[in-house]
C-alpha positions, 0 to 999 in steps of 0.5 A: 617571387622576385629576389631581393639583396641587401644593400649597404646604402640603399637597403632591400633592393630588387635584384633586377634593379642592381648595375651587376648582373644577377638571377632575379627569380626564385629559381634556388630553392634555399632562397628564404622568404621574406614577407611585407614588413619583415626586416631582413639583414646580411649576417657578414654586413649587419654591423655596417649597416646591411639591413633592409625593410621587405616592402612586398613578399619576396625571396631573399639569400641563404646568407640572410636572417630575416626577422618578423615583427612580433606584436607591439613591435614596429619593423619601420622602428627597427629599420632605422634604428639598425642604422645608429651608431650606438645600434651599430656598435652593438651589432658589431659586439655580437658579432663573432670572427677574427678580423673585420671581414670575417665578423658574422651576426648568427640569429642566435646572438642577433636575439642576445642584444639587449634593448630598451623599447618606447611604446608601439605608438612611439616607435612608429611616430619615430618610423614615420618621420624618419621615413618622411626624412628618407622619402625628402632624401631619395627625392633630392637624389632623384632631382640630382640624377636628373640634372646630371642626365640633362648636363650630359645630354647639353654637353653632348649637343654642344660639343657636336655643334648640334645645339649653337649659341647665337650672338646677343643680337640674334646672328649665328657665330661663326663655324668651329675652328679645327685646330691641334691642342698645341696651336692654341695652347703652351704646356708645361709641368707642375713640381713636386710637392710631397705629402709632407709638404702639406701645411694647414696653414701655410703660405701658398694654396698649392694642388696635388695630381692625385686631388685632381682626382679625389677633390676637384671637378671641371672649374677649380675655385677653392683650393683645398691644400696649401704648402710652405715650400719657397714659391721659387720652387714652385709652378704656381699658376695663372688665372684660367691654366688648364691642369691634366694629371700626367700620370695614373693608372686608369688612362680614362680616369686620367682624361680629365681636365680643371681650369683654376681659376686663381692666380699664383696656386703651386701646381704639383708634380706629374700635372701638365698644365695648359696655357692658352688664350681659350676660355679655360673653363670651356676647354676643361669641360670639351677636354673632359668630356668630348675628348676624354676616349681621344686622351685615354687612347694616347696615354702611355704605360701598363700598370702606371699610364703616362700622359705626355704633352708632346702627344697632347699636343697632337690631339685635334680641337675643334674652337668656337669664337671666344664668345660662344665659348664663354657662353658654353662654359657659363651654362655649363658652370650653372648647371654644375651650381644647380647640382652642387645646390642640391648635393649640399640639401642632401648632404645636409639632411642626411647630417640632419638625421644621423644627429637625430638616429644618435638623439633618439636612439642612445 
């Protein structure tokens, strides 16, 4: 029988279907057994949601409980009822350790939790819907995995010049320039702009070099913070700079690149910020995505890894004429809006049902 594991965001899930890499058969002979319909919980993790529905008969870990629907009881009902947050803070109160990483759920006070149950029609009337509502979510995550294989795959037949825009009139763009970074570009740094520099409301947007890696992807065009430093303290930007952090502690995470959009932004400290006469949007995707190994590489450091613009302006670019480049970065932007569409769905549905768990569930 196959081994299962309770995940935290996905529920049950088949071993052989995780990222890392674990025994998918039943070669333990502790392993408990789990059938369809039973609800199965990690006892370190049950009070933050680590509990799944067995959707076939399948072998689970020691570590587990798992728990069998007694007549006029709905296991779909409870799969989701696990999952509000007044459940949670229950859970949570039966749960016995000295600190939060230790807390353990035993079967024996699991039984102790008090409960006020709706008739065996209700609950899975309640089942059913919230199972409908799941099954809409899995399909916009499905939908938002898909768009984003399909990006990657266009980047990478752009970037390679396996796949070319052409003219509006039909005719062929001419060949990709290969030139340095710092032929077409001039480089400067941002300045510092402390934590406690932040105002909700203050006078001038600014952006940090650790939102860069937290907050902002390819394109900025909202700014998320703002400042009261005097501007003449400050870098603020150009419409279409280019900002790369210059400083991290993963050389690959560093290799990313924005283009703001919006003129007079502060721009922090450890942030090299790029002007050029190269559509900024195009260069932030070709800088991030196709170049993104080349930047890595000529990071400098150990626990914290430097990127100097001496050395980014080494790196070797290839430039189409401006026009293929403004249409790169126009397919590229819709795709990024077609995803976004469908992450803000998900994110909207999901806020949908968490205020229905809390509705129905109280």
């Amino acid at each position: 029988m196959p081994i299962y594991s309770v995940t935290m965001d996905r529920g049950l899930v088949r071993r052989d279907s995780m990222d890392r890499h674990m025994a998918a058969d039943a070669a333990d002979g502790r392993n408990l057994r789990a059938q369809r319909g039973d609800v199965v919980y990690n006892m370190m993790r049950m009070w933050q949601g680590a509990v799944g529905l067995a959707h076939e008969e399948c072998m689970v870990s020691p570590a587990y409980v798992v728990l069998s629907p007694k007549k006029q009881t709905s296991s779909g009902f409870f799969d989701q009822w696990f999952n509000a947050r007044r459940m949670l803070y229950l859970l949570g109160a039966y749960s016995h350790g000295i600190t939060s990483d230790r807390l353990r759920l035993y079967a024996d006070d699991f039984a102790r939790i008090p409960l006020h149950l709706p008739t065996l029609d209700e609950q899975q009337r309640i089942a059913a819907f919230l199972s409908e509502v799941d099954g809409k979510l899995a399909a916009l995550a499905a939908k938002q995995a898909a768009l984003g294989q399909f990006k990657s795959g266009l980047m990478q037949k752009l970037f390679s010049q396996e796949f070319r825009f052409t003219k509006d009139g039909g005719q062929a763009f001419p060949d990709w320039q290969e030139k340095r970074l710092g032929n077409v570009a001039t480089f400067q740094k941002g300045k510092g702009i402390a934590k406690g520099d932040i105002a909700p409301y203050g006078a001038t947007p600014c952006i940090r070099y650790g939102e860069i890696y937290t907050h902002y992807s390819e394109t900025i065009r909202t700014i998320l913070s703002r400042t009261n430093v005097p501007t003449r303290e400050l870098t603020l930007s150009q419409s279409n700079d280019v900002i790369i952090p210059a400083s991290g502690e993963d050389p690959l995470a560093m290799a990313r690149a924005c283009c703001v959009l919006q003129e007079g932004v502060a721009l922090g400290g450890d942030i090299n910020v790029l002007r050029s006469q190269v559509d900024g949007v195009f260069l932030a995707y070709y800088l991030t995505h196709a170049k993104r190994i080349e930047i890595a590489k000529i990071a400098q450091g150990n626990s914290v890894v430097h990127l100097y613009s001496a050395q980014l302006k080494q790196l070797a670019i290839s430039v189409p004429h401006p026009d293929e480049q403004l249409k790169i970065a126009k397919a590229l932007s819709a795709m990024d809006a077609k995803i976004q569409a469908v992450t803000d769905q998900a994110t909207k549905l999901q806020t949908f049902k968490k205020g229905l768990l809390q509705q129905m569930f109280v």
